[in-house]
MARROSE-801440 format. One record per residue (C-alpha): residue in three letters; z, x, y. Coordinates in steps of 0.25 Angstrom, whole numbers. Example, Ala and Ser with C-alpha at 12.3 -4.5 7.8 and 13.67 -1.06 7.14 Angstrom:
2
 rest     z     x     y
  ALA    31    49   -18
  SER    29    55    -4
This chain:
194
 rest     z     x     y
  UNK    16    87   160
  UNK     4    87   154
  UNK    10    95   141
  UNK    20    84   140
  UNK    10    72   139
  UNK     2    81   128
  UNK    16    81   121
  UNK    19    66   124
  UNK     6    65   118
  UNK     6    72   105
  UNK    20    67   104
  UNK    13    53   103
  UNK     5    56    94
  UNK    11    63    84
  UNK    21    51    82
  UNK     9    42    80
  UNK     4    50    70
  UNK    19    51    64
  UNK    20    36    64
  UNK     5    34    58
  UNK     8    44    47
  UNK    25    42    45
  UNK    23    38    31
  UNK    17    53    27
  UNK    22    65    24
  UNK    15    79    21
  UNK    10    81     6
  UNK     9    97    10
  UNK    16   105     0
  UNK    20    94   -11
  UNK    19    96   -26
  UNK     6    88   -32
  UNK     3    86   -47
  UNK    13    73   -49
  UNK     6    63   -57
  UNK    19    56   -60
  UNK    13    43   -53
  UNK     3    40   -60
  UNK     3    28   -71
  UNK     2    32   -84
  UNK     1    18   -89
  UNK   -11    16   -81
  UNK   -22    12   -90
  UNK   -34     5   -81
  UNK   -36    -4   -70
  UNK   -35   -19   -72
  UNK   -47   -20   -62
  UNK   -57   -12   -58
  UNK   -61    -8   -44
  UNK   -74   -16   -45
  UNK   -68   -27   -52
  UNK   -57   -28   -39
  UNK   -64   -38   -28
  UNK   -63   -37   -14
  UNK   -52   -47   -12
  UNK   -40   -43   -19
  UNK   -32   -56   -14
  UNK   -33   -61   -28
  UNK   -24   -50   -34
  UNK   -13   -54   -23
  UNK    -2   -64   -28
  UNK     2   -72   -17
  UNK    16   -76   -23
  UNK    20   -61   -28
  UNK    18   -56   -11
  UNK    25   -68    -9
  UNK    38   -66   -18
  UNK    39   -50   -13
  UNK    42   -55     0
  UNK    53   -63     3
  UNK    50   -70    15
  UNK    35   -72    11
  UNK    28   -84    13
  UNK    14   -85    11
  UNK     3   -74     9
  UNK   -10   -72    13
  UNK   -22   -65     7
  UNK   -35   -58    12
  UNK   -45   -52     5
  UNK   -56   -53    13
  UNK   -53   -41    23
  UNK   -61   -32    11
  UNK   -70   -21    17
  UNK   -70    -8     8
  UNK   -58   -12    -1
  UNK   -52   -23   -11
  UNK   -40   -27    -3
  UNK   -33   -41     0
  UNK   -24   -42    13
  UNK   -12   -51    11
  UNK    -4   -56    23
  UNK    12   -61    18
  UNK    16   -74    28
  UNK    32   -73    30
  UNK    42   -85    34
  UNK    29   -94    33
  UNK    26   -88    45
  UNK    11   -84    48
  UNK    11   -75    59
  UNK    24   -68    49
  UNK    15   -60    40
  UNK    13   -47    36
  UNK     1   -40    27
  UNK    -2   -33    15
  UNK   -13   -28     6
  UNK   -21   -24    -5
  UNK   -31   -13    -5
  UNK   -38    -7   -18
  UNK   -49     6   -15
  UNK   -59    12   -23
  UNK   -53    26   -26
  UNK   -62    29   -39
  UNK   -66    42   -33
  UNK   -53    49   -33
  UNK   -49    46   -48
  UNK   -50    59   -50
  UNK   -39    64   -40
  UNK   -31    49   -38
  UNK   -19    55   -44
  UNK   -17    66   -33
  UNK   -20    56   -22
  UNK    -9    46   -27
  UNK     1    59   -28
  UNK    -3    62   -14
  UNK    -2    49    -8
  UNK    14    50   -14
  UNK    15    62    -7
  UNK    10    59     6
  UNK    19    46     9
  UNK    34    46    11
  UNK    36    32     7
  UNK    26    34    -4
  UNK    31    32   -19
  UNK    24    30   -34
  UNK    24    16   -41
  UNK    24    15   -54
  UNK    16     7   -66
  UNK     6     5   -53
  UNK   -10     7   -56
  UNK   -12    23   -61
  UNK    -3    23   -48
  UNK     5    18   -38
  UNK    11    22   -25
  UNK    18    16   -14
  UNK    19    19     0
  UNK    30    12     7
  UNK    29    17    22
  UNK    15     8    20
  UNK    20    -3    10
  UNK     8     0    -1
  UNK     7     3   -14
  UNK    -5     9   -18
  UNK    -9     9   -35
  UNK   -19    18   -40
  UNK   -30    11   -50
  UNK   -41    17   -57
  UNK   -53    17   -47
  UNK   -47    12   -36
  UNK   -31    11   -28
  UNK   -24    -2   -24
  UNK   -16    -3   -10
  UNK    -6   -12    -9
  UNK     1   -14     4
  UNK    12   -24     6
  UNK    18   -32    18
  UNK    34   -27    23
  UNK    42   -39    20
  UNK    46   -48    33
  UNK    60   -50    35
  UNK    61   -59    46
  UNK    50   -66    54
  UNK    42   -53    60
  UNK    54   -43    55
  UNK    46   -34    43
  UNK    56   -26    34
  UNK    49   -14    35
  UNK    58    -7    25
  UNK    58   -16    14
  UNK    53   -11     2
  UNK    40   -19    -2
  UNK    34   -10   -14
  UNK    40   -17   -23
  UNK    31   -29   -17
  UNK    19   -21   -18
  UNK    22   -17   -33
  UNK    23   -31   -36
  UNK    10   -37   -26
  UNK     2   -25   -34
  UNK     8   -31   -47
  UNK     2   -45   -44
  UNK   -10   -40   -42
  UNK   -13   -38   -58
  UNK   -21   -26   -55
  UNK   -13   -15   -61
């Protein structure tokens, strides 16, 4: 009896851990080396990290979050959530309905001290998602993870996070499945950062 339980148990357990980590695979035994990511047009950042404020709400553009979505009606912006990070949270408001909303964000880190090696940690980020694919013409670089909807672009100095609401379909029915890089590509467009 008590074996079983032990077993009930770990059986619990690993499917947690499963459910947490469902996006990863193992990078054990791949090839490295692959620079084909990175931007070769790539000449400097539009703005410097120290030159970014706190607030990024003012990089957002209401009506380009609006247009991706189709049943969007309004959107919301705070930018006053800023503890170690630049970031704005944004909530997008469907069917004019306040209590139908779902958010997103955009987060930018200081990573200045790993210029030296940011190439193989952008390959090893590729590698260690399934859903995870290189965007082009993006930053130095640009990837997008679609289990987590963001779309994270490499800059000089510092790395950008964009993460985006699924679409809503029908009042409290998400389309999980939808494809909402595109919407990311363009939201990080708007921002006229890169």
């Amino acid at each position: 009896m008590k074996t079983l339980k032990n077993s009930i148990w770990a059986l619990v357990a690993a499917l947690m851990l499963l459910s947490c980590m469902g996006d990863q695979k193992t990078i054990v035994g791949q090839e490295y080396g692959d620079t084909d990511f990175v931007n070769e047009d790539f000449t400097a950042n539009k703005k410097s990290f120290e030159d970014l404020p706190k607030d990024l709400c003012g990089f957002l553009n209401e009506d380009s979050i609006l247009k991706a979505y189709e049943n969007a009606t309004s959107v919301t912006f705070n930018g006053k959530n800023s503890f170690m990070s630049k970031n704005c949270q944004f909530s997008v408001t469907f069917f004019n309905d306040s209590s139908q909303f779902i958010q997103g964000s955009i987060f930018i880190i200081d990573d200045s001290a790993e210029e030296e090696t940011w190439q193989e940690t952008w390959e090893f980020k590729k590698k260690r998602y399934k859903t995870a694919e290189y965007v082009k013409n993006l930053g130095r670089a640009a990837i997008w993870i679609g289990k987590q909807r963001k779309l994270e672009i490499k800059m000089k100095g510092y790395s950008v996070a964009i993460t985006v609401p699924p679409k809503m379909i029908a009042k409290s029915k998400l389309d999980n499945g939808a494809d909402v890089k595109n919407i990311a590509i363009a939201i990080a467009e708007s921002t006229n950062l890169f």
